[in-house]
N, C-alpha and C positions, 0 to 999 in steps of 0.2 A: 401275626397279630390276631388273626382271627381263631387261631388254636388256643391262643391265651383268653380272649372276649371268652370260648367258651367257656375255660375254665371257673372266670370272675364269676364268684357269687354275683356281686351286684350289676353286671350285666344281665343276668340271668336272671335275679329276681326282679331286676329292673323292666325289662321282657314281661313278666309276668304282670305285675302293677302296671305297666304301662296298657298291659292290653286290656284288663278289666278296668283304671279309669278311662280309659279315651272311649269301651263299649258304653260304660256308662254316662258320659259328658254328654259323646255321641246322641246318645237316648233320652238323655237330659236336653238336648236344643232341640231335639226334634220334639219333645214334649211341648214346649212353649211354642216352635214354630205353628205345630196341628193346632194348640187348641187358641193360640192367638187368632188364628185366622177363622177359628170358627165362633168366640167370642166377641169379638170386634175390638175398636179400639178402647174403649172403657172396659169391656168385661177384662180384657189383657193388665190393662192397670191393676183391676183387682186382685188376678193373680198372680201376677209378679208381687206385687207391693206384699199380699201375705205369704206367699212362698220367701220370700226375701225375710220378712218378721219371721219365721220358721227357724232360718237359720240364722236372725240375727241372738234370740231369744233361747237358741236351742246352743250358742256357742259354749257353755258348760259341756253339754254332752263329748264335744269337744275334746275338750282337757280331760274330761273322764276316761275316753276313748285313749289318751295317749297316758295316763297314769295306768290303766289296765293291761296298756303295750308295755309300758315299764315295768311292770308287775309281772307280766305273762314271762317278760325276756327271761325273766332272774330264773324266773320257773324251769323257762324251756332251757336255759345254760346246763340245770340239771337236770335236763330230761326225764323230768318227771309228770310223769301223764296226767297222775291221778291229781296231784295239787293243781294240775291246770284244768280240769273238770269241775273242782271245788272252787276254785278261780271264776269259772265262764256260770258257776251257778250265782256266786255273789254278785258279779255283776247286773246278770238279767235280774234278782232280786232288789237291785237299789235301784235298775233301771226302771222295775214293773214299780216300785213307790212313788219315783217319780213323776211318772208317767200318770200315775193314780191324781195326784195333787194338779198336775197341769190339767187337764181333761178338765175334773171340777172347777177349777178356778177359769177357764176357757169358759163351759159354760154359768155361771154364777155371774161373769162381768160381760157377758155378750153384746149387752147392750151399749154397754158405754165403751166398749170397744168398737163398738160400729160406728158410733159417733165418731170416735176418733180419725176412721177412716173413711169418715165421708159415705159413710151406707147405710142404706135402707134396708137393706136387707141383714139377718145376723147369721142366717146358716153357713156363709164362709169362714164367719169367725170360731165356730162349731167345729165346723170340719177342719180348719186348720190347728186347733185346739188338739183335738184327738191326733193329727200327724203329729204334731211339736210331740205329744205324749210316748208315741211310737218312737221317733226319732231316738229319743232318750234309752230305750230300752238298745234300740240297733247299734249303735255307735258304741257304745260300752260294750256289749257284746262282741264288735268288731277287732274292737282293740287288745281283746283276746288273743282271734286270730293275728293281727299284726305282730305283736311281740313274739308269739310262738313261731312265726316266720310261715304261718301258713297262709304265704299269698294267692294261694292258686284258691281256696276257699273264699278268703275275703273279697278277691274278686270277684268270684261267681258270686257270691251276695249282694255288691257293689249292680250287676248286671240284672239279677233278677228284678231288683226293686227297681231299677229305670226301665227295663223295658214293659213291665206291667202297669208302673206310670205311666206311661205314652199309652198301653192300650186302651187303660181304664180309664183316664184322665181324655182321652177323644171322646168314648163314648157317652161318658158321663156327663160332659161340659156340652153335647149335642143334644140333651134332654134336661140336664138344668142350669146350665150355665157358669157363670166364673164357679157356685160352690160343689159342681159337679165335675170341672177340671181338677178341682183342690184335692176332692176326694180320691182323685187317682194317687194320689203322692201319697196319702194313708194307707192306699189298698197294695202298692208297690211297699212300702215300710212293712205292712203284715207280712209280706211273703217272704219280705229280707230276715226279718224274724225268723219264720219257721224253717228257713234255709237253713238260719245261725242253728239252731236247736240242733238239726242233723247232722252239722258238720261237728257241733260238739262231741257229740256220741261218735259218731265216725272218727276222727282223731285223735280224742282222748280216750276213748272207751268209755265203760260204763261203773269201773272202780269212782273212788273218793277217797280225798288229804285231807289230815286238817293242814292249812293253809298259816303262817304268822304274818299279817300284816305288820311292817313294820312302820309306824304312826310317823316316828322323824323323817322317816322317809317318804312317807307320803304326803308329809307338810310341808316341804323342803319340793316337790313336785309339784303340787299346786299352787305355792307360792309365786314360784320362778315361771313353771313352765305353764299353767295357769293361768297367771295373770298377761305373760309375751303372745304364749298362743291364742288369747281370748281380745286381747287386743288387737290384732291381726286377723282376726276373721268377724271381729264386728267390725273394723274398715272395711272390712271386703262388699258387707251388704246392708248397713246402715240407714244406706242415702235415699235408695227406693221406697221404705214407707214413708221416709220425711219427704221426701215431693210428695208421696200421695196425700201425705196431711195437707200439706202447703199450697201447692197450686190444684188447680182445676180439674176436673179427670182426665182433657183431652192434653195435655202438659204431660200430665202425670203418663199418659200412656207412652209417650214420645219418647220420654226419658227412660221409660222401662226398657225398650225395644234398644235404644242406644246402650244401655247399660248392658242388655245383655249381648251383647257384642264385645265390648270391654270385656265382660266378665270370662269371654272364650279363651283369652290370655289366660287369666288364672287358672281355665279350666286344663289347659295346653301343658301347663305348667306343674300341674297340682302332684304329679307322681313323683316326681324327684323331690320335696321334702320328704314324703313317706320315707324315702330309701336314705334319704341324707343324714336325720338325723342314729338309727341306728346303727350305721354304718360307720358315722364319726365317732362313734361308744366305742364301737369294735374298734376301730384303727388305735385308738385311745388305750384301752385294755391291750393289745398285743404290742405297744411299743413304738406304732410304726406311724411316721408322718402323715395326717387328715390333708393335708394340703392340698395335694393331686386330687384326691377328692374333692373336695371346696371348687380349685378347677373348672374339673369336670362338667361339675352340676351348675354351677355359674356358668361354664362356657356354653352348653346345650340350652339353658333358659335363656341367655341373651341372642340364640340366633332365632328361638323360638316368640321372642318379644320385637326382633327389629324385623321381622317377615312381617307382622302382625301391625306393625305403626307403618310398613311401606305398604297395606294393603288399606288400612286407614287412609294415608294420607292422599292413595291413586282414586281409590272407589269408595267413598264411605257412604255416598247414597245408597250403591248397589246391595254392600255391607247388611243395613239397616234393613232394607225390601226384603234381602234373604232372609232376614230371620223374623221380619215381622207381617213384612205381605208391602203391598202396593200403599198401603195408605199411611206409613211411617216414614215416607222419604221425608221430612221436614223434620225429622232429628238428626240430618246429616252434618248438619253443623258441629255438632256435639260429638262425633262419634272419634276425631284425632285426640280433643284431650282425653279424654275418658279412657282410650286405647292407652296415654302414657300412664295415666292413673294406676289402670289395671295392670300395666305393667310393673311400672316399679314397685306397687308393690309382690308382683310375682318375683319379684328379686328378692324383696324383704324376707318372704317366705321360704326361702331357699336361707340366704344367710343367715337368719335367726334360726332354722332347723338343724344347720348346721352348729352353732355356738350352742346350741342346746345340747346337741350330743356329747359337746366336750364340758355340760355340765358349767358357760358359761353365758354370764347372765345380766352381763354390764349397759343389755341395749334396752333390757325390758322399762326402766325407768324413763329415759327419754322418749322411747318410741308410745308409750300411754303419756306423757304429757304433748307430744305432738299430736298425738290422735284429737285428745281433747280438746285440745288447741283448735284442729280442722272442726269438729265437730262443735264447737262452740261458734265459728264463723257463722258454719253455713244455718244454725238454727237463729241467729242474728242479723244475716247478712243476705240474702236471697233473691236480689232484685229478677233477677232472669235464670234458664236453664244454663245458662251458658256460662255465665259468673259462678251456679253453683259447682259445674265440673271442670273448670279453672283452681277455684280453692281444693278440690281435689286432687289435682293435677299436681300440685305444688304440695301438700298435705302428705300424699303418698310418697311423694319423693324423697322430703324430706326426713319422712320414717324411712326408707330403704338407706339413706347415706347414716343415719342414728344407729343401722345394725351393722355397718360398714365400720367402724371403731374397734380399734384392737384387733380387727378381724386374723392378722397375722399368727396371735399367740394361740398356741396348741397346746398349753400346760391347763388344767381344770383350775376354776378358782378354788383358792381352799377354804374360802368360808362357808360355799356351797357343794363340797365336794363329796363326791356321795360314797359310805364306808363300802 
């Protein structure tokens, strides 16, 4: 068995993505724990609530990231360097436009974006303006390296940018506060940047293609895979600036701290779509049953999510204190459903990357009306912390069983079946 694991591509790259996300997760909780505790409990709110806006707002980049993976595979099936160089320039160029237009419209609405978040101050919304900006460029960029299958790159990128976050993100948050933790998340995005530049040249060389985007194909990816993927990762971080609008700061921190505890499931989790959905393509393309696969990657997330609700439901004070400090024990109430929350949907995450591979697309419709659905409660419905991560609770759930339908069939649909 273990002479076959060796041989398994997807052990092996599995190995690799696992070890650059968990360095990065890793670097990523310890970022929030340093500078929560050196912020306090309000400044914590603040940055969570717009670190969370980052990637609630940044979930485009997203879908970019995985049409550029789509883009990259077809490339790297022909192992052709130069059109993947010409690849990883288009990208950083849609990414640097974008990035252009967020920054100025960050700063242009500073101010009634602080209103909205209940501040006084506007330089967080500034600085997290220029990350959201950055963001855009990296991810696109990344999704390069993902389809070309150069994991061991996109992982060191994935590490670089969290662990210069924690550096610069402490020190910065100890001379100016929540907009000085935030800036660490821009200064960590910079370096993931100039990483991405290196590893381009270093892998693809420094030839050039011309490139033919094919348009059906890329509407037909942003449509399906676009609207599933973007739905799924605005649940994922949605809820944190709506508490910060909605309740008080000292609430709002409570729920941050509890949130990000939940959110460790998804983080526990988050490697195995990576590998699921191009793996399901493959299996698809050669003939061979996805099944075992699906399995797999279902059977490892659910021992990964029932460790995760048995440490919720023993310690979820202690839970809480770890990762926010002494004075967040009074979100413990909150931290079992929120733990189911983030679970199930770490299941969705899996089963929907999975039916994407196989270019099926029958969940993305119910799973954005259910979304809506939660999210339309809790911006109507809010009485307490605890009723709001309930309808979560229940919200996510039943998006993971909406991507749980048909999950059997292995044949691609053919209306969306890609030439």
């Amino acid at each position: 068995m273990i002479a076959r694991l060796r041989k398994s591509d997807f052990a092996r790259h599995g190995v690799i993505v696992f070890g650059g996300v968990a360095a990065a997760n890793v670097l990523s909780y310890l970022y929030y724990v340093l500078v929560g505790r050196r912020v306090g409990v309000e400044g914590y709110g603040i940055v969570t609530a717009l670190a969370s806006t980052l990637l609630v707002v940044g979930a485009p980049a997203v879908v970019g990231q995985l049409i550029a993976a789509r883009l990259a595979a077809d490339l790297d099936a022909r192992n052709d360097r130069a059109a993947l160089r010409s690849l990883a320039d288009v990208m950083s160029k849609w990414g640097i436009g974008a990035a252009a237009v967020v920054i100025a419209g960050g700063w242009l609405f500073r101010a009634p974006l602080a209103a909205f978040f209940n501040l006084s101050d506007s330089r967080p919304i500034v600085v997290t303006a220029a990350g959201l900006g950055l963001y855009a460029i990296v991810m696109l960029q990344r999704g390069v390296l993902q389809g070309a299958h150069r994991f061991e790159a996109l992982s060191i990128s994935q590490s670089i940018e969290a662990l210069t976050k924690v550096v610069a993100g402490l020190l910065l948050a100890a001379a100016f506060g929540a907009a000085g933790g935030l800036a660490g998340i821009a200064i960590g995005l910079i370096l993931g940047l100039a990483y991405n530049v290196y590893a381009f040249r270093a892998q693809f060389g420094l030839a050039r293609a011309p490139i033919a985007l094919d348009r059906a194909l890329v509407v037909r990816v942003v449509s399906h895979v676009g609207i599933g993927w973007f739905t799924l990762t605005f649940l994922a971080f949605y809820d944190v600036p709506l508490i910060k609008h909605a309740f008080d700061p000292e609430s709002a921190g409570l729920y941050a701290a509890c949130a990000l505890v939940g959110r460790s499931v998804l983080a526990a989790v988050s490697f195995i779509p990576v590998l699921v959905m191009p793996k399901a393509n493959a299996r698809l393309a050669e003939g061979k049953s996805p099944l075992p696969l699906l399995g797999a990657a279902l059977g490892i997330s659910a021992v990964i999510v029932a460790v995760a609700l048995a440490a919720a439901a023993v310690a979820p004070r202690f839970l809480v204190m770890l990762i926010g400090g002494h004075g967040f024990g009074d979100a413990a109430p909150l931290v079992l459903p929120y733990v189911v929350a983030a679970g199930a949907l770490s299941l969705a995450n899996v089963t929907a990357s999975y039916k994407m591979g196989l270019h099926r697309y029958d969940f993305v419709a119910p799973a954005l009306a259910l979304a809506v659905a939660e999210i339309l409660v809790i911006v109507f419905w809010h009485p307490t912390l605890l009723a709001v991560v309930t309808v979560l609770a229940v919200g996510h759930t039943c998006v993971f069983v909406s991507t749980l339908f048909g999950i059997t069939v292995t044949s691609p649909a053919p209306s969306v079946a890609l030439e």
